[in-house]
C-alpha positions as CSV (number, residue, x, y, z in Angstrom):
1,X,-14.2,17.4,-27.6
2,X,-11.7,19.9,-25.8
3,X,-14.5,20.3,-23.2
4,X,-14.8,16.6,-22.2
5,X,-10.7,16.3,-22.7
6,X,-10.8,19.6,-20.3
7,X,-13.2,18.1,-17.6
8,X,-10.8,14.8,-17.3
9,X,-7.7,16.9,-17.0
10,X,-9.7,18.9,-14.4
11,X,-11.2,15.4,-12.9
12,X,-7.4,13.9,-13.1
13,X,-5.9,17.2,-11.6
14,X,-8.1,17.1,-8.9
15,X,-7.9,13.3,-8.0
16,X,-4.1,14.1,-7.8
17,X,-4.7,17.2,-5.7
18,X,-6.5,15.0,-3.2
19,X,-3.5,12.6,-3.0
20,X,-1.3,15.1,-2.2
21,X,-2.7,17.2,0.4
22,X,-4.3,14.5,2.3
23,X,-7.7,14.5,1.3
24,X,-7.7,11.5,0.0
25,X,-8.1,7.1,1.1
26,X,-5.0,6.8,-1.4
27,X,-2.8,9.4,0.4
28,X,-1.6,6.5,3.1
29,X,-0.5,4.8,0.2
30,X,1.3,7.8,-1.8
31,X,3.4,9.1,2.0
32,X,4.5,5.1,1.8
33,X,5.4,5.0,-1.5
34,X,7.3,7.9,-1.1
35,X,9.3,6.5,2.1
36,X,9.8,3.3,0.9
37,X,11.6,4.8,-2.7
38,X,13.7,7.4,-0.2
39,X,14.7,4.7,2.2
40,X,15.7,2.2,-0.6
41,X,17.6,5.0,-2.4
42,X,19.6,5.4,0.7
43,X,20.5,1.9,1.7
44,X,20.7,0.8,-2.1
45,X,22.0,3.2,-4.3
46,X,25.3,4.2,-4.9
47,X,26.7,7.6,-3.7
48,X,26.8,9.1,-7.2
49,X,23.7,8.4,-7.9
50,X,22.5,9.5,-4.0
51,X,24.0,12.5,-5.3
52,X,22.6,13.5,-8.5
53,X,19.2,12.9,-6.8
54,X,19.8,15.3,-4.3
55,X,21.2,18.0,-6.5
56,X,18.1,17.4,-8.9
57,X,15.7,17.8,-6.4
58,X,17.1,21.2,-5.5
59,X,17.3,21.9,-9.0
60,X,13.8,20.9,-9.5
61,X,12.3,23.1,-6.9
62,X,14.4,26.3,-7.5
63,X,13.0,25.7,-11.3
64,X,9.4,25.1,-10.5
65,X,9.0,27.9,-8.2
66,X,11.1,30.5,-10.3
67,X,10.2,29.2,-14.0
68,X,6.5,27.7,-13.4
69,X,4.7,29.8,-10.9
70,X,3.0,32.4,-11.9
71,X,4.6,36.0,-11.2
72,X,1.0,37.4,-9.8
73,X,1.7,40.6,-12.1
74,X,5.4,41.6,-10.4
75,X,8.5,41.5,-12.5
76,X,10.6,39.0,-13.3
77,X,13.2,40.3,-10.7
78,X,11.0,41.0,-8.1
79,X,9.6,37.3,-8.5
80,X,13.4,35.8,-8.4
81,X,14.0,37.9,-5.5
82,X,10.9,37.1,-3.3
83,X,11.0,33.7,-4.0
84,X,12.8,32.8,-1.0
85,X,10.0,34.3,1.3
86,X,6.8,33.1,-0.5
87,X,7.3,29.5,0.7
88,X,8.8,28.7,3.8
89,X,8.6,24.6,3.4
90,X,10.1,24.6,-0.3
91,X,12.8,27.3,0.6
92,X,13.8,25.3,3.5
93,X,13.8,21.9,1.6
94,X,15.6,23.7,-0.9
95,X,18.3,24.5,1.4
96,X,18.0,21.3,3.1
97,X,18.8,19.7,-0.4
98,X,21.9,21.7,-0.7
99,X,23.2,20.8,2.6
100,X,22.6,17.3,2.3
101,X,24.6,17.1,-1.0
102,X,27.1,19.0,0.2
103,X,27.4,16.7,3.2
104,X,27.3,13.6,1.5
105,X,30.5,14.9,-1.0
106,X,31.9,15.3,2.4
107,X,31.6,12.0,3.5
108,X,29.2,12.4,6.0
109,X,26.2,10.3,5.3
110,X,24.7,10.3,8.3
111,X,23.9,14.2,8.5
112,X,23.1,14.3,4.8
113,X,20.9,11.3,5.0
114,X,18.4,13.1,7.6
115,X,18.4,16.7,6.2
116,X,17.5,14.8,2.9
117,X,14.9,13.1,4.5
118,X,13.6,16.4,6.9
119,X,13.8,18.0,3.2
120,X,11.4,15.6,1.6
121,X,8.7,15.7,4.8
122,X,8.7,19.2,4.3
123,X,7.3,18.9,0.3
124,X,5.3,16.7,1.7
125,X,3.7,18.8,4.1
126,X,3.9,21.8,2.0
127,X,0.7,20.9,-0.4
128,X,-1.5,20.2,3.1
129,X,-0.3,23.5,4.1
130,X,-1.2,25.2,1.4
131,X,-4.7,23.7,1.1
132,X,-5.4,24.5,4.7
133,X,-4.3,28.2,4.8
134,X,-2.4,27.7,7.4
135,X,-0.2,30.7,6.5
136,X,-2.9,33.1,7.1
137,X,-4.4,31.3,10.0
138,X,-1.3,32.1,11.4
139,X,-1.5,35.8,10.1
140,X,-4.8,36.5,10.8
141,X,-4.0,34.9,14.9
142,X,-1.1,36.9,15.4
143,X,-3.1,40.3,14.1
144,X,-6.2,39.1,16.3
145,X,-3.4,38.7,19.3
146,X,-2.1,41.9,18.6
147,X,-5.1,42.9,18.5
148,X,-6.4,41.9,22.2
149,X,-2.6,42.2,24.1
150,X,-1.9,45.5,22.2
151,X,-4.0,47.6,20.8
152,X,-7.6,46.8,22.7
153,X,-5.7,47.6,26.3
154,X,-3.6,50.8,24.2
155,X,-7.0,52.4,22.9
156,X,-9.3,51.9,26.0
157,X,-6.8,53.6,27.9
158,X,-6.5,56.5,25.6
159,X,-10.9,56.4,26.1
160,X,-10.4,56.6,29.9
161,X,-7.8,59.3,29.7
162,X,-9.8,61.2,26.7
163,X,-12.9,61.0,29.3
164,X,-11.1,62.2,32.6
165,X,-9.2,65.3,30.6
166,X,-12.5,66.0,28.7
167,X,-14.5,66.0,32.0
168,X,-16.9,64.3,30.8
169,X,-17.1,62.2,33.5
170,X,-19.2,65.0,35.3
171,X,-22.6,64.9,33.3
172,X,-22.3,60.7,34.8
173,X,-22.0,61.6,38.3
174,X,-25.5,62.9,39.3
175,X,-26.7,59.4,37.4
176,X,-24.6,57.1,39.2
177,X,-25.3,58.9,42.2
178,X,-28.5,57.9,42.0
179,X,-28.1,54.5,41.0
180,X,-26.2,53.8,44.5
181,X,-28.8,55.4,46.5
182,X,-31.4,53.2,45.1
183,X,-28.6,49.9,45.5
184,X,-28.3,50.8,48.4
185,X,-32.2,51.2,49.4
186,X,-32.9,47.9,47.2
187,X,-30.0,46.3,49.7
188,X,-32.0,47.3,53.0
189,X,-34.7,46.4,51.6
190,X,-34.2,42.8,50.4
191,X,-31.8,42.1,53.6
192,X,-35.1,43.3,56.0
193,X,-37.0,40.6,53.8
194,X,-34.5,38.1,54.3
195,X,-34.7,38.9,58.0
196,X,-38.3,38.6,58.4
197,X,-38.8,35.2,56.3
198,X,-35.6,33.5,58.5
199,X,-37.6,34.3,61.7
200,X,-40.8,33.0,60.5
201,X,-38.7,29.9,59.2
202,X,-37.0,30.1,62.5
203,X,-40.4,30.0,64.4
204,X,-41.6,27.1,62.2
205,X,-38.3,24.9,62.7
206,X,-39.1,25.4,66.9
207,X,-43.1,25.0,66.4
208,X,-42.5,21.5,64.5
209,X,-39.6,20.3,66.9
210,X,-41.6,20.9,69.6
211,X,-44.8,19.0,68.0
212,X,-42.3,15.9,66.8
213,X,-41.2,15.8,70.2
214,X,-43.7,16.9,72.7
215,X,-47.3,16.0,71.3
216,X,-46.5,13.6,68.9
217,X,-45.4,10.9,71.3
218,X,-48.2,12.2,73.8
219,X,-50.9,11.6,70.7
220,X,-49.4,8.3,70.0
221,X,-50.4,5.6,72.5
222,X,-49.5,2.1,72.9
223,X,-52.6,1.5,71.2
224,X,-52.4,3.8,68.1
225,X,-49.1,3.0,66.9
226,X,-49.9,-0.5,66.6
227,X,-53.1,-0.5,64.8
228,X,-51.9,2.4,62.5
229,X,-48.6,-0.3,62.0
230,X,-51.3,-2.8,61.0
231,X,-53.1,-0.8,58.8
232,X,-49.8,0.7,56.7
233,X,-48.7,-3.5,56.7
234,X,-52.3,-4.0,55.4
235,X,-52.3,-1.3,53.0
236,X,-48.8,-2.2,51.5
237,X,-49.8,-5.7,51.0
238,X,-53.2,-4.6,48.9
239,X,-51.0,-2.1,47.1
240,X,-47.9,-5.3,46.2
241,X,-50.8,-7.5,44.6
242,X,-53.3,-4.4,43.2
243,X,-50.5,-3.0,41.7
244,X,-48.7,-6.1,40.5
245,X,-45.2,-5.9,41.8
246,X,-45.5,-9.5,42.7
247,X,-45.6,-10.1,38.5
248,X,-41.6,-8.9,38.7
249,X,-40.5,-11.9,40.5
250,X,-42.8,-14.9,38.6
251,X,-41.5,-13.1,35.3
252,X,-37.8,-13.2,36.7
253,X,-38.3,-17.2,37.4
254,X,-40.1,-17.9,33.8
255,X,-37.3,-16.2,31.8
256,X,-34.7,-18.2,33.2
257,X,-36.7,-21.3,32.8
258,X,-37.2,-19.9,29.7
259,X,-34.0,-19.8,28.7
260,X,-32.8,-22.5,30.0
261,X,-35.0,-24.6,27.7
262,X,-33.8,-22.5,24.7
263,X,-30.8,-23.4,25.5
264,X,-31.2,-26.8,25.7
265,X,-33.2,-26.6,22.1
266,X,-30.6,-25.0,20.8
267,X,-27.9,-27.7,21.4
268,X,-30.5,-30.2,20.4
269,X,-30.4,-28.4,17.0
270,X,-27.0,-28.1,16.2
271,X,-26.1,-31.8,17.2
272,X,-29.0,-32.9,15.1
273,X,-27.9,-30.1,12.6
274,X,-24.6,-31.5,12.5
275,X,-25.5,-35.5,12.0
276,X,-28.0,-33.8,9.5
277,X,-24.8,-33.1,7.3
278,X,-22.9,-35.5,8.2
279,X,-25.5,-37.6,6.6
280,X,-26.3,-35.6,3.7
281,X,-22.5,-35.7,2.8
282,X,-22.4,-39.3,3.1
283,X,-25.1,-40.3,1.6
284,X,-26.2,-37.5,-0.3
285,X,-23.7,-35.0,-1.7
286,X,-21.0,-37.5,-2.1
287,X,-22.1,-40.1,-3.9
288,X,-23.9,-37.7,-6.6
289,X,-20.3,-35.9,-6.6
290,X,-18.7,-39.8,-7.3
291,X,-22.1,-40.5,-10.2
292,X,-21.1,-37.0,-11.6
293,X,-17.3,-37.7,-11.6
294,X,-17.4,-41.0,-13.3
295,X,-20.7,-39.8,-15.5
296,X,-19.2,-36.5,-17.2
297,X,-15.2,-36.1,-16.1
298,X,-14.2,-39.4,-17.2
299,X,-15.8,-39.3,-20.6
300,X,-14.0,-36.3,-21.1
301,X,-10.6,-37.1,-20.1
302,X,-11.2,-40.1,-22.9
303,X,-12.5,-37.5,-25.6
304,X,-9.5,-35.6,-24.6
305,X,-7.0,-38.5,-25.1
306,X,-8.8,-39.8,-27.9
307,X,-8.4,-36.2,-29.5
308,X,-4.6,-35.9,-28.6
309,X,-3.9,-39.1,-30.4
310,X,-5.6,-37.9,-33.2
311,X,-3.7,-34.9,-33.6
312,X,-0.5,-37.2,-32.6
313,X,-1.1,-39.2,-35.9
314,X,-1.8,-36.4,-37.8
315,X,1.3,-34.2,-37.0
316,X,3.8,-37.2,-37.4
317,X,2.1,-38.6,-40.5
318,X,1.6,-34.9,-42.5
319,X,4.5,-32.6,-41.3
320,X,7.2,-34.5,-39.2
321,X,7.2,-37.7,-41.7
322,X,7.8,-34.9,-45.1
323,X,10.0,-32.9,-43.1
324,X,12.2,-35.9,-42.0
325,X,12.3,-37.5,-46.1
326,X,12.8,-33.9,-47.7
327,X,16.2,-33.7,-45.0
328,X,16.9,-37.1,-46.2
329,X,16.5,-36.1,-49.3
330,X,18.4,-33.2,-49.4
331,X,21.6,-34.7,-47.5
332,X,24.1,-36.1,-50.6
333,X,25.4,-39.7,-50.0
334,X,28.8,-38.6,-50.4
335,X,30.8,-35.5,-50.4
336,X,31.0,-34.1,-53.9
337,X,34.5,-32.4,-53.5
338,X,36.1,-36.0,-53.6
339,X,35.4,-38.0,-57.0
340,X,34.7,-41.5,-57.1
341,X,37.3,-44.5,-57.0
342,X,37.7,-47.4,-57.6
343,X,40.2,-48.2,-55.3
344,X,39.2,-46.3,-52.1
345,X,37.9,-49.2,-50.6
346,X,39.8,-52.1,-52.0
347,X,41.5,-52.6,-49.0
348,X,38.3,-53.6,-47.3
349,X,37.5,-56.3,-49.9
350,X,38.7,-59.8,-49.3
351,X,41.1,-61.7,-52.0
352,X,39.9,-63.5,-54.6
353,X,42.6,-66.1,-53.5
354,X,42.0,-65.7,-49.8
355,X,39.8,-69.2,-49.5
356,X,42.4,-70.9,-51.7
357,X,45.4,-69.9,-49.7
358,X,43.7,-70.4,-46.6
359,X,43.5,-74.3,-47.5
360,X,47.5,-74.7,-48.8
361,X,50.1,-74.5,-46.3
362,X,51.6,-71.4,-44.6
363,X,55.2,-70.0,-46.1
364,X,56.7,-67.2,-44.7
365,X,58.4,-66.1,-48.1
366,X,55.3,-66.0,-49.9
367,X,53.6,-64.4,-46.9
368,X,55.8,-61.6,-47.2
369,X,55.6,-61.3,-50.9
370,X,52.2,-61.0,-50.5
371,X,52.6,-57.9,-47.8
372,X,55.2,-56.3,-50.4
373,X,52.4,-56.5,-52.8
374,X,49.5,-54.4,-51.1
375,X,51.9,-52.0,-49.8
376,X,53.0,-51.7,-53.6
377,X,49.3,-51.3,-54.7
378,X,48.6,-48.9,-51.6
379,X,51.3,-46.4,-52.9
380,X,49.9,-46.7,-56.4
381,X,46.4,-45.8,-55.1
382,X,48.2,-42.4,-53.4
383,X,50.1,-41.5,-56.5
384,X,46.7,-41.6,-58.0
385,X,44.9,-39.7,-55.6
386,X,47.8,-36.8,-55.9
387,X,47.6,-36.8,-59.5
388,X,43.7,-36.6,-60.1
389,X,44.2,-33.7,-56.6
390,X,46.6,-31.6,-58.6
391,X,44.3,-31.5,-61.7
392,X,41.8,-29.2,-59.1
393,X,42.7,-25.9,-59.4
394,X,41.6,-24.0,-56.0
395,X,41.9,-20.1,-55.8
396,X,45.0,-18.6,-54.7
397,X,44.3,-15.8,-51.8
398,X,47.8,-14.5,-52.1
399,X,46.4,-12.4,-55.2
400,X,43.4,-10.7,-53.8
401,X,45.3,-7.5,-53.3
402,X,45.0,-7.6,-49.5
403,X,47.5,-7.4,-46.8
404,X,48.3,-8.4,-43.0
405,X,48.2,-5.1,-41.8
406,X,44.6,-4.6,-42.4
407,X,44.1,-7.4,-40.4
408,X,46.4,-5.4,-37.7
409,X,45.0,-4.1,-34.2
410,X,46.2,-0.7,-33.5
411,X,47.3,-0.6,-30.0
């Protein structure tokens, strides 16, 4: 188990690793992601918050490399003190961090919003410079330069002068000496060659000029040249049909015929191609798409209704129908804080005497009577009401043993 879990932490680590330093399809994905969250910071966020992500980004990096790198067996002081010089891309960013947040408390975006932003392509470039060894590339070309400019020119100087003070130089002399003498015999030697073969190419350039000129056109008569004319004519013309170059121009003439006709074929085909499917979907495809439409679509759109009804019925016959009656149910017909009279709706109720009176003639004496009457019986009806209210006893809040100024804000 903690060696599979190790393998995907090593699988995951290295995936990562890839992203970072370049190595990977993702990475123009991650350096995109990156700009588009540092941009949008910028243009979006507040300046406090601008801030606080500046100041933890230096924080961040002066914590990683001082806390989580590895010391390399030095002390913990000599680690703190060489931080500064074991990465040149994070110490810069670093400071570039600093100087940006320092800027920006200024007021001055601008300057703090591209030190930020040189700050965060240094971290980015940091990991692909790390995985390339770029550091010692550099080392080992400025030792190699030092090398060649310096110290190749410095020591065989110090050879030449060793040799000439050492004499040495002496025991060589008799030897090179020698060597000259036989350069020098060697260069007599090839230059009389060289002599010798430019006469005899010399002689041969007059011997031929002399033939081209002097007994060629003797040797070749009016006779001569023609026939031998005739004969190279006769002899090209055997050699054009032996050797079939007349083949190159028949084979020219039948390829473009050729493809002229392929051509021509090929149009044929795709306009027949073309009424082909215009056919097919006419006659064909689109009527069996119609047959299958009304055959096996339709039936199911009315298995689908027929279903939904179903469940229609079923819900508004067993659960809305004995929700609605159990509500019904549970609602009173009248409030029960107010007891039942008699004479709460008597003033809705016609008189007894109404049809009667309605018949005899109109008096205005007993018409007011009658009005002194109801508004008798409607102040009974009160006095009632008052007396059957005063019998309820309701709770007196006064006595509860609060008072107002719990209720009181304290400003």
């Amino acid at each position: 188990m903690n060696s599979s879990v190790k393998n995907l932490y090593n699988k995951i680590k290295g995936k990562i690793n890839a992203i970072i330093e370049w190595r990977s399809t993702i990475s123009p994905l991650y350096l995109f992601t990156v700009n588009t969250c540092f941009w949008l910071s910028v243009f979006y966020l507040q300046k406090e918050y601008q801030l606080q992500i500046l100041v933890f980004s230096a924080i961040s990096i002066l914590s990683y490399d001082i806390l989580l790198t590895p010391t390399d067996e030095n002390s913990v002081i000599a680690h703190i003190f060489l931080w500064p010089f074991r990465s040149f891309f994070r110490t810069t960013a670093f400071l570039l961090f600093c100087y940006s947040s320092n800027e920006l408390k200024d007021g001055d975006k601008e300057y703090a919003c591209w030190s930020g932003y040189i700050a965060l392509l240094l971290l980015l470039i940091n990991p692909v410079w790390v995985y390339n060894g770029a550091t010692e590339k550099i080392k080992n070309g400025i030792f190699v330069s030092i090398d060649v400019c310096i110290v190749n020119p410095l020591s065989k100087i110090y050879a030449a002068v060793y040799y000439i003070c050492t004499f040495k130089f002496l025991k060589s002399l008799s030897e090179y000496s020698s060597r000259q003498a036989q350069r020098t015999k060697n260069f007599f030697i090839v230059t009389g060659n060289e002599i010798s073969e430019r006469l005899k190419k010399s002689w041969r350039y007059i011997i031929s000029k002399m033939d081209y000129y002097l007994y060629q056109p003797m040797k070749n008569s009016k006779i001569g040249q023609p026939a031998k004319d005739k004969y190279h004519r006769f002899i090209e013309k055997v050699q054009y049909v032996i050797y079939g170059y007349w083949l190159s121009p028949v084979i020219e003439k039948v390829k473009i015929t050729l493809k002229k006709q392929a051509l021509t074929l090929l149009i044929y085909t795709k306009n027949f191609t073309i009424q082909l499917g215009i056919y097919l979907n006419n006659f064909v495809i689109w009527p069996v798409l119609v047959w299958g439409y009304n055959i096996a679509l339709v039936p199911i759109l009315e298995i689908v209704k027929e279903k939904y009804r179903y469940v229609e019925d079923n819900v508004l016959i067993y659960f809305l129908a004995p929700v609605c009656r159990t509500v019904i149910n549970a609602v009173p017909e009248k409030s029960p804080f107010v007891e039942d009279s008699d004479l709460e709706l008597d003033d809705f109720l016609p008189d007894e005497n109404d049809d009667a009176e309605s018949n005899t003639s109109w008096d205005p004496d007993d018409d007011e009577a009658r009005r002194k009457e109801k508004e008798a019986a409607l102040i009974a009806k009160k006095e009632k009401i008052k007396q059957k209210a005063a019998l309820i006893e309701f709770p007196d809040f006064n006595d509860l043993g609060s008072s107002d100024e719990e209720f009181m804000f304290n400003d």
